[in-house]
C-alpha positions in Angstrom: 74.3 -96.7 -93.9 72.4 -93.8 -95.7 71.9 -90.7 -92.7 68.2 -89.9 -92.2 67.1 -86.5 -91.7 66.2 -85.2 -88.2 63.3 -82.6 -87.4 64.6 -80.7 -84.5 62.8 -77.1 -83.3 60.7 -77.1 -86.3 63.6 -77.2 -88.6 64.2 -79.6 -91.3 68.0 -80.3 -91.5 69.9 -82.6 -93.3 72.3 -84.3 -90.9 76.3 -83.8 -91.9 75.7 -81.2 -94.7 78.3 -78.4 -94.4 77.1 -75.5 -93.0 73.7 -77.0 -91.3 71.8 -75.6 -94.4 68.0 -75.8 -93.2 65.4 -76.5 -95.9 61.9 -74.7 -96.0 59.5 -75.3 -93.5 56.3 -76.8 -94.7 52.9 -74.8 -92.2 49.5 -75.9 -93.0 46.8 -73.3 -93.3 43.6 -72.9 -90.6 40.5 -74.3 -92.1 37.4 -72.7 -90.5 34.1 -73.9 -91.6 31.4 -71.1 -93.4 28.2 -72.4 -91.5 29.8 -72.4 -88.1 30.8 -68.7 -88.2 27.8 -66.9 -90.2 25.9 -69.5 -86.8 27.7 -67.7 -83.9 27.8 -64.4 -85.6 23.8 -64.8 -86.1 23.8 -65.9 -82.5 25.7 -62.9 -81.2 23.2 -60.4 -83.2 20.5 -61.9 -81.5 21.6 -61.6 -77.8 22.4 -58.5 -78.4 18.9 -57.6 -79.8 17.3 -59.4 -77.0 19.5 -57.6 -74.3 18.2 -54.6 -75.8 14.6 -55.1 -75.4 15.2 -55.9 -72.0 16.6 -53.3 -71.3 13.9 -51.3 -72.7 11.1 -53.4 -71.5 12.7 -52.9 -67.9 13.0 -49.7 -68.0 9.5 -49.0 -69.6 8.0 -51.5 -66.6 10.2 -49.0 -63.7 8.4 -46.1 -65.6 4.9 -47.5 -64.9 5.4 -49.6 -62.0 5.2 -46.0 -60.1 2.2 -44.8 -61.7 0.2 -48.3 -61.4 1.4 -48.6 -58.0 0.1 -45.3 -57.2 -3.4 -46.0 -59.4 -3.8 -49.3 -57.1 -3.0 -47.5 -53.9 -5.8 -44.9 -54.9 -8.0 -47.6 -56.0 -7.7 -49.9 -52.8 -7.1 -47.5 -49.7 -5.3 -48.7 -46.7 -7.3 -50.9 -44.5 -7.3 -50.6 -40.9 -6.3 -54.1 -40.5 -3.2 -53.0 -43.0 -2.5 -49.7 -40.6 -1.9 -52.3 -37.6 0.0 -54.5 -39.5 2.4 -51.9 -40.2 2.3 -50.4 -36.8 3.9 -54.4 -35.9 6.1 -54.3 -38.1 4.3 -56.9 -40.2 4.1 -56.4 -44.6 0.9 -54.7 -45.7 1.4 -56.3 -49.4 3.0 -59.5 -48.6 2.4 -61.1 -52.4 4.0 -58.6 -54.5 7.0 -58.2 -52.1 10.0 -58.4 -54.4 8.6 -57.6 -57.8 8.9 -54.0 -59.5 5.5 -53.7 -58.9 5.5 -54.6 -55.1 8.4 -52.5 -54.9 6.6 -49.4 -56.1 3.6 -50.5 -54.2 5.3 -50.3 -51.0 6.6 -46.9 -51.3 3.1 -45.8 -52.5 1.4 -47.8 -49.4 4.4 -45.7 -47.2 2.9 -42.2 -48.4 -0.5 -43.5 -47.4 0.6 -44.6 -44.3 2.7 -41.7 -43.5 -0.2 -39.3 -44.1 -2.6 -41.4 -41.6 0.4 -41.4 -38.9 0.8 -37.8 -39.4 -3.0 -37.4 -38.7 -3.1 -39.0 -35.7 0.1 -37.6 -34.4 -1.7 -34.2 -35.0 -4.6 -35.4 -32.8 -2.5 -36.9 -29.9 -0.5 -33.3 -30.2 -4.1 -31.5 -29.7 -5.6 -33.5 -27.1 -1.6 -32.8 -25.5 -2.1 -29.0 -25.8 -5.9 -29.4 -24.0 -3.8 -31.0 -21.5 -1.2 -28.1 -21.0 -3.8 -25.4 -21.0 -6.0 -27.3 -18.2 -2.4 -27.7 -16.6 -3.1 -31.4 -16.1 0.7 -32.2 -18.4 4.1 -30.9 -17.2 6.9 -30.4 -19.8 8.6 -33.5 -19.2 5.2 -35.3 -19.8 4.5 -34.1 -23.2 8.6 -34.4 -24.5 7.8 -38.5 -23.4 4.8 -38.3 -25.2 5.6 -37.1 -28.0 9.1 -38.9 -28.2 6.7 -42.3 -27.8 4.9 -41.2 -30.4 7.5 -40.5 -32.9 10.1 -43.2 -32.3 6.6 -45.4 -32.4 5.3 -43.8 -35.5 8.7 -43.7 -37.6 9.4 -47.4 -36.7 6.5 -48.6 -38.3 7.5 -46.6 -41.5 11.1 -47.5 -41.3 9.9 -51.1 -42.4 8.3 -49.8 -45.6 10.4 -46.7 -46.5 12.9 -45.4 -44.5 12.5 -42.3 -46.4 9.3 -41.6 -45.1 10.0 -42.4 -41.7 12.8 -39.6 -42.1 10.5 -37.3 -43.0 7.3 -38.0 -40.6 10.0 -37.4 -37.4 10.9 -34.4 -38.8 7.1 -33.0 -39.0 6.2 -34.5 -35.7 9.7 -32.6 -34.4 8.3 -29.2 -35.8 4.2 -29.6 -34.6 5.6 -31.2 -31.3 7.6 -28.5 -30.5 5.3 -25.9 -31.1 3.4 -28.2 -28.2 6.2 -28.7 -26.0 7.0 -24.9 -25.9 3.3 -24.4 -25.0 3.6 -27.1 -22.2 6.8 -25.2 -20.7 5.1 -21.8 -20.8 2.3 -23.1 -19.3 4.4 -25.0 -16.6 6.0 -22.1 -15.8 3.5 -19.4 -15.5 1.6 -21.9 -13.0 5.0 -22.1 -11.4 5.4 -18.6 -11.6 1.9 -18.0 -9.9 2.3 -20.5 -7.3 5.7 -18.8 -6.3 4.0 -15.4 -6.1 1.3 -16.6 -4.0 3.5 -18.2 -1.8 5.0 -14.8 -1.4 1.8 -13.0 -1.0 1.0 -15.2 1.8 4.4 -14.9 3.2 3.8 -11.1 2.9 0.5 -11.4 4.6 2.6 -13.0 7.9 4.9 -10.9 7.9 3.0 -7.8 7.8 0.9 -9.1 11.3 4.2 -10.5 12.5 5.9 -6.7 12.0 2.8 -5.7 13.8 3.3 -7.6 16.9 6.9 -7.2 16.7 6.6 -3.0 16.5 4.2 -3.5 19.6 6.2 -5.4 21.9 10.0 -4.0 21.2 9.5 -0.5 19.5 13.3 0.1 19.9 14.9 -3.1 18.0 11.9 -3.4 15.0 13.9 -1.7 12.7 17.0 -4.4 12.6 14.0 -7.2 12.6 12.0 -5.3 9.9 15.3 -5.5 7.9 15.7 -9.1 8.1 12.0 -9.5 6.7 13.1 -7.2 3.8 15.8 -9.5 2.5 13.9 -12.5 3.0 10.5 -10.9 0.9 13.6 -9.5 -1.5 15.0 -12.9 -2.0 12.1 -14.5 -2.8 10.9 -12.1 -5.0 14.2 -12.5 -7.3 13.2 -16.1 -7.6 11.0 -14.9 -10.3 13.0 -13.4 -12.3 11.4 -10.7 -13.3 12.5 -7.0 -12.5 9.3 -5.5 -12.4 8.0 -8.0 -9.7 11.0 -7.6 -7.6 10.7 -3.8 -7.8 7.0 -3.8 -6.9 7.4 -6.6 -3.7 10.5 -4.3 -2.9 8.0 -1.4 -3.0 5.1 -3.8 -1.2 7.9 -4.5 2.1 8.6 -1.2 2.4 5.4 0.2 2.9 4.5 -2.8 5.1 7.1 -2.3 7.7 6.1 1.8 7.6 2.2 0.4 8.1 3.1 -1.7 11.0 4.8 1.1 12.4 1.8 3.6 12.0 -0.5 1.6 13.1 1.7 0.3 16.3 1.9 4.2 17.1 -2.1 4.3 16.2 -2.9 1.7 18.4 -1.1 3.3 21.4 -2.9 6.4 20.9 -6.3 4.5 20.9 -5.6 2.5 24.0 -5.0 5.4 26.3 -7.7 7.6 27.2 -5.4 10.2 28.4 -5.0 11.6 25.2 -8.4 12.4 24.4 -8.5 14.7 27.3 -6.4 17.2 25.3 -6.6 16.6 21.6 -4.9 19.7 20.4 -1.9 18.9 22.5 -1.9 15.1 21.5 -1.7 16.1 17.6 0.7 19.1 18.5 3.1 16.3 19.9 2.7 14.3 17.0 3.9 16.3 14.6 6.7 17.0 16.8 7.3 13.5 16.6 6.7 12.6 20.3 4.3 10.8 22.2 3.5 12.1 25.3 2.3 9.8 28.1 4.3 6.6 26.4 8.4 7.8 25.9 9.1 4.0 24.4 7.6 4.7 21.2 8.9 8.5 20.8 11.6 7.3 19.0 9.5 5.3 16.9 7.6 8.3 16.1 10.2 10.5 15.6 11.8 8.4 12.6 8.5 8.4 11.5 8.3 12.2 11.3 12.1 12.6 9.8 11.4 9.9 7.4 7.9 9.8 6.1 5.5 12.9 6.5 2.7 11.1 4.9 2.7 8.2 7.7 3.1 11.4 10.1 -0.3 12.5 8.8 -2.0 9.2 8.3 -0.9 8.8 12.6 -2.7 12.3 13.2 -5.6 11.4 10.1 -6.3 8.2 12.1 -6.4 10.4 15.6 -8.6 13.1 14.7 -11.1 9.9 13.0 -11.3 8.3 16.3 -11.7 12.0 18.1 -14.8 12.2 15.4 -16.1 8.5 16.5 -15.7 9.1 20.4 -18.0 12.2 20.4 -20.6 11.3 17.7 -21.0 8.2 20.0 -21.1 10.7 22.8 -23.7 12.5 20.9 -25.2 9.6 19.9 -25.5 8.2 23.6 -27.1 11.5 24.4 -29.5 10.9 21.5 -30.5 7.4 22.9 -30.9 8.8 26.5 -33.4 11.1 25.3 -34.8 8.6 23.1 -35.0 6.2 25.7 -36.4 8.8 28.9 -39.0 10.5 25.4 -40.3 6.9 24.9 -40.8 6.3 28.8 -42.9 9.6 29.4 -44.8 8.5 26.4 -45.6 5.1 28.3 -45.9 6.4 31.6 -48.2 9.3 30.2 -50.5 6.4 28.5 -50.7 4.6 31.7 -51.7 8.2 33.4 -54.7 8.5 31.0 -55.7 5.0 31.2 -59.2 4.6 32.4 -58.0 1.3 34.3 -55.5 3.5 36.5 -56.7 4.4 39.8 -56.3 7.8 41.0 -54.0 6.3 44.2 -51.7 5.6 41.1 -51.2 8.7 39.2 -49.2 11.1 41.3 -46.4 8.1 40.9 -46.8 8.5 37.7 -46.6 12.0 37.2 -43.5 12.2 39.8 -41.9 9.7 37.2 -42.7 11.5 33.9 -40.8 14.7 35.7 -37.8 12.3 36.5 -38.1 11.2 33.4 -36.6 14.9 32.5 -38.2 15.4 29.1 -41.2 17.6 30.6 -40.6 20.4 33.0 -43.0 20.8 36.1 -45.0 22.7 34.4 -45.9 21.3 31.7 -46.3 17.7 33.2 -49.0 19.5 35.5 -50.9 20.9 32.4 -50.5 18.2 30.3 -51.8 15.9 33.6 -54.2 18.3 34.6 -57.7 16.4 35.2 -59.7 19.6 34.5 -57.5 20.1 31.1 -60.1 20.7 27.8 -59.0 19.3 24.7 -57.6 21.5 22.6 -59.3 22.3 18.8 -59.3 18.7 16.6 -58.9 20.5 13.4 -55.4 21.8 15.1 -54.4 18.2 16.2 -55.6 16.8 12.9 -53.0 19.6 11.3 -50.5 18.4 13.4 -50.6 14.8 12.3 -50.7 15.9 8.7 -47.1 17.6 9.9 -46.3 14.2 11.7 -46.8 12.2 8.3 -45.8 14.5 6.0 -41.9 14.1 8.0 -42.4 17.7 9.2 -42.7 17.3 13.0 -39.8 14.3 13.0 -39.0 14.9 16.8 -40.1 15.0 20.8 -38.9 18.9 21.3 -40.8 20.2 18.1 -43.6 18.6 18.8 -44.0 19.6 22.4 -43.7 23.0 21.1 -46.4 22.6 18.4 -48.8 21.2 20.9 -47.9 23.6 23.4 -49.0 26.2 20.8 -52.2 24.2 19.7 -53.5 24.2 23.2 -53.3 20.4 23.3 -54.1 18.5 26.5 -52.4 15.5 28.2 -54.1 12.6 26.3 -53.6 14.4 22.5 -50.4 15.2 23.3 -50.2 10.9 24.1 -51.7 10.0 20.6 -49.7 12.6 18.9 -46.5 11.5 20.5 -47.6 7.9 19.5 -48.0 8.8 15.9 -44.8 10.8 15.8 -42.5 7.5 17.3 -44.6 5.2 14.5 -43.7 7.7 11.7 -40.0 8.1 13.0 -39.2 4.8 13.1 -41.2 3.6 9.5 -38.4 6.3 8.1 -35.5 5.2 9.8 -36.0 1.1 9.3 -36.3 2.3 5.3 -33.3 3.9 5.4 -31.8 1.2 7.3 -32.9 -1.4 5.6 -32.1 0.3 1.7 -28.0 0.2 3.3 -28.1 -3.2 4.2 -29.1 -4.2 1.3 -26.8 -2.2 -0.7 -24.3 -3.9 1.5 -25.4 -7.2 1.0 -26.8 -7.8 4.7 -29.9 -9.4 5.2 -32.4 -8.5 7.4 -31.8 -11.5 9.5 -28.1 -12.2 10.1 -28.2 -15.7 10.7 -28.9 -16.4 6.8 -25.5 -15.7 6.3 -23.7 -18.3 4.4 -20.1 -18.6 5.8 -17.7 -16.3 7.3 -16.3 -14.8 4.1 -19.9 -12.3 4.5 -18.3 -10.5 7.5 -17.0 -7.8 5.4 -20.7 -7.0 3.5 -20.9 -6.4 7.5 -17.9 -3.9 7.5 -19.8 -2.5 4.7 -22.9 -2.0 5.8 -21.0 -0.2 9.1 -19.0 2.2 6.9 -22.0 3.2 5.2 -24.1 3.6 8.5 -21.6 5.7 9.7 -21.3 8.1 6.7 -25.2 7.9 7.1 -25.1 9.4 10.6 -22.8 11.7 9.8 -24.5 13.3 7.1 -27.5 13.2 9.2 -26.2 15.3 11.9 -24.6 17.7 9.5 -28.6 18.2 7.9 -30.4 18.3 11.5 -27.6 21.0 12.5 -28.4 23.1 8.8 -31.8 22.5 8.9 -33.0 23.6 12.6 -36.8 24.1 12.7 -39.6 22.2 11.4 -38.4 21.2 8.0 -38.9 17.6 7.0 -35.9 14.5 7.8 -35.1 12.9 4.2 -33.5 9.6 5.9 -34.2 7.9 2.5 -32.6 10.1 0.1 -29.6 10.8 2.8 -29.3 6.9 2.6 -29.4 6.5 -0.9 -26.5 9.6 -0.7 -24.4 7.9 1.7 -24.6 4.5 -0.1 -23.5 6.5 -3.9 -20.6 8.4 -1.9 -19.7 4.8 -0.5 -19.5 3.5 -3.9 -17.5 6.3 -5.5 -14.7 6.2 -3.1 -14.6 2.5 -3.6 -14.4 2.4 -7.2 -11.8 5.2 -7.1 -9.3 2.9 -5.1 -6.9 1.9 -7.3 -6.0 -1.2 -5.8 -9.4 -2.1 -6.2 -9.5 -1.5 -9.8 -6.3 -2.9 -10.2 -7.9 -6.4 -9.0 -11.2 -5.8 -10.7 -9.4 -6.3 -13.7 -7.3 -8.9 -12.8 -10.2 -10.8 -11.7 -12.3 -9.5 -15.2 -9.3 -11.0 -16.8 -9.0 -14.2 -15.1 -12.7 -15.3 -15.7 -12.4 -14.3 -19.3 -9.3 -16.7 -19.8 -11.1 -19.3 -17.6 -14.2 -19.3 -20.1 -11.5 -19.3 -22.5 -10.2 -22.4 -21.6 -13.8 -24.4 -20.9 -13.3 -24.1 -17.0 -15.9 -21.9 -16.8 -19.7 -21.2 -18.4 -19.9 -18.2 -20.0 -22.8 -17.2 -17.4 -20.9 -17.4 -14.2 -19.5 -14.0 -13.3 -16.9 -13.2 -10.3 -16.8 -10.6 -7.7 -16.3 -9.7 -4.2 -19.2 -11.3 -3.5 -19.2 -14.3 -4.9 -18.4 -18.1 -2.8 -15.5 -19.0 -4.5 -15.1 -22.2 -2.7 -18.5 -23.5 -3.9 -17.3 -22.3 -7.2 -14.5 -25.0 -6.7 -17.2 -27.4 -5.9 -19.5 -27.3 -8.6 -16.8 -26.6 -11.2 -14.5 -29.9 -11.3 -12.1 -28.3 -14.2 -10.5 -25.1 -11.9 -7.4 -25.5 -9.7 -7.1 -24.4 -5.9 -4.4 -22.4 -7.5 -7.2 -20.4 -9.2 -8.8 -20.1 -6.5 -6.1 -19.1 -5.0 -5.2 -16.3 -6.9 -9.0 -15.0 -7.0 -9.5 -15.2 -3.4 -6.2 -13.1 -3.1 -7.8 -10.2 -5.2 -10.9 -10.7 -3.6 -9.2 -9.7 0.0 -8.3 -6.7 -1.9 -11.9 -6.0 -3.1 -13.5 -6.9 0.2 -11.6 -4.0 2.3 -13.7 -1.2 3.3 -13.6 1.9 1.4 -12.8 4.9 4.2 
């Protein structure tokens, strides 16, 4: 049987021929149609053409999306009811989320909205700063404030554009700090003043308690005065600032020297004994001994080794009160006569009354001579029945001298009339005329210091106690008054003319120098000048109220609702300063 051929591995092979002699393989060619291939390639061109101007057509619709996004922003502003939206979180634009458009819109709407957030932030900041310079805000208020504002603010942006949200809390950071520092200045200065008149009052108590303390145990005051030293000192370096320490370490030690001069003035005024011999007392003073009271010697002898000036403020104060003791002697005297001069006057009218009966007179004329203004003598001219008047045109000359302040007293006029051959019943009218003139003078001058002082006429107008020291006024002025008074009566003997007006006006002008040179006082005129200027400042005050010594400051923290007792405070402490009298 014939072998057939077998196709085995893609070789054709004839089966038993020697040597396995393969014959050539046969491989069909790839047909591919024309049509189908010029199709796809046609199809290829075109996707790629159409890719292309999508590209382009999305790139050109990111280019204007921006622009028209922006033009439609302009063109349709915000609307309140958007501005809440966005403030809870909700979309502003909720139809055009997700196109190129919206996209653009949104971070267009996210400006807009940003600006308007940034506006109001502003304003919350300013009405915060009105609050920290009215001191109605601490620091830690206006950090929560403006932390509620930003976090509140910047979430409502995040939403839209977190960009923008970035960049609002970092301008609210920069404007709110400039706040915030404001507020902690603020706080602190108001700390800072509260702490210093906390130590001004504390100073205050100690300086009375020292004075109790240096009366009652002279010999330990020293180790007590120390421990009020440290404890002023300590509280001074609270407020950290070396020039405040050094001044209340300057304040304590002139306190505890004070209370010891006027512990050792006191003494000296309480005891009689050394009055008696004033040369010796000052002699002893200055040797640094006191003589009739050995427990305060030593007091006063540290006093001499350690501070001359307090040694001769001790002896000033001495030698002041030697001065007061015999002008009131003087001024006792002056009454007496006054008093016995105004008697004799009356009982001299009642003698040349018509209505006395004779059985009445020689009482009288025995009291006129007791009243020891007339001597014998002249009370039996001046009484004499059978006395002529003397010449008119002489008495009417001696009233021109009574009103024209030449005749100003009893003596000078008895002499005058003496001289003008006067009678018993002129001398009456002229003596009359004389007392009315005298005291028209006097209740001018008088009256010109109190008000210079501030007194009224009528004390019981006086609004609260805060006018006692227009009182101490008025005092210090009377007393320069008399003093300069005497001094003119003793260089001016005679008949020459009183000026108590003009020596009033003097005494009220010397008052005022010495009070405007003391430099505490001008140190708290302009603290209190400057005070009232920030107050207006601030809108606390009307630019027509003014402050001085004078002025109620509580009703000022009545009627004005916007100051703080610590204002108050801090005037009424310069005030105190103001208010002392001026020596």
């Amino acid at each position: 049987m014939a072998t057939l051929p077998v196709v085995e591995g893609g070789q054709i092979m004839l089966r038993g021929a020697q040597g396995g002699v393969p014959m050539a393989q046969v491989s069909p060619g790839q047909v591919e149609p024309i049509a189908a291939r010029a199709a796809a390639q046609q199809a290829g061109t075109m996707a790629q053409i159409l890719d292309r101007m999508s590209a382009s057509a999305f790139q050109e619709a990111g280019r204007l999306a921006p622009i028209e996004a922006m033009q439609f922003a302009a063109d349709n502003p915000i609307t309140p009811e958007q501005i809440e939206m966005a403030k809870n979180g909700l979309p502003m634009d909720a139809g055009l989320q997700g196109s190129i458009f919206g996209q653009a819109l949104r971070k267009a709407r996210s400006f807009e909205l940003a600006s308007h957030f940034e506006m109001e932030g502003k304003n919350e900041l300013v009405k915060m700063l009105a609050d920290v310079k009215a001191g109605k805000v601490t620091g830690e208020d206006i950090s929560q404030r403006i932390a509620t504002i930003s976090n509140g603010y910047s979430k409502a942006l995040a939403s839209a554009d977190p960009e923008a949200a970035l960049k609002f809390r970092a301008t609210m950071a920069t404007h709110g700090n400039t706040v915030l520092n404001a507020a902690y200045e603020e706080q602190l200065k108001r700390e800072q003043s509260i702490r210093r008149i906390k130590i001004d009052q504390y100073m205050d108590n100690t300086q009375r308690l020292m004075f109790a303390e240096a009366m009652q145990d002279p010999d330990t005051f020293l180790q007590r005065a120390e421990v009020h030293r440290k404890n002023v000192t300590d509280a001074a370096m609270l407020l950290g600032d070396v020039a405040v320490q050094r001044e209340y370490s300057t304040k304590i030690q002139s306190a505890i020297m004070a209370a010891q001069v006027n512990a050792i003035t006191t003494k000296l005024m309480e005891d009689d004994r050394y009055f008696q011999d004033t040369t010796r007392t000052i002699s002893a003073l200055r040797s640094g001994a006191m003589l009739f009271d050995d427990k305060f010697t030593p007091m006063m002898n540290a006093i001499k080794n350690l501070d001359p000036a307090a040694t001769n403020e001790i002896i000033k104060n001495f030698r002041a009160e030697v001065s007061a003791r015999i002008a009131k002697r003087d001024d006792d005297a002056k009454i007496d006569k006054q008093n016995r001069e105004n008697e004799a006057q009356n009982l001299m009218a009642t003698y040349f009354d018509p209505a006395t009966p004779a059985s009445q007179k020689r009482d009288l004329a025995q009291a006129i001579v007791r009243t020891r203004t007339l001597s014998v003598e002249q009370v039996e001219k001046f009484l004499d029945p059978q006395g002529r008047p003397g010449d008119r045109y002489a008495q009417a000359g001696i009233e021109t001298l009574i009103d024209n302040g030449v005749i100003e007293n009893f003596d000078v006029l008895m002499r005058e009339a003496n001289r003008a051959g006067m009678n018993g019943q002129q001398f009456v009218d002229l003596n009359r005329r004389l007392i009315q003139r005298s005291d028209k003078d006097q209740s001018e001058a008088f009256r010109f210091i109190r008000q210079s002082a501030g007194v009224p006429d009528v004390a019981s107008v006086f609004a609260s106690k805060d006018d006692q020291f227009k009182i101490d006024k008025n005092d210090a002025i009377t007393q320069r008054y008399n003093t300069m008074l005497n001094d003119w009566r003793l260089q001016n003997p005679g008949l020459s003319r009183v000026p108590y007006r003009d020596l009033a006006r003097k005494a009220v002008d010397e008052y005022n120098q010495t009070d405007r040179a003391d430099a505490n006082k001008v140190r708290s005129r302009k603290a209190i000048e400057d005070a009232v200027t920030d107050l207006k400042k601030e809108k606390r005050l009307p630019p027509e109220v003014t402050i001085d010594e004078n002025t109620n400051l509580d009703d000022l923290l009545k009627q004005y609702k916007k100051l703080r007792p610590d204002d108050i405070d801090y005037l009424q402490r310069h005030q105190r300063t103001l208010r002392g009298v001026s020596r």
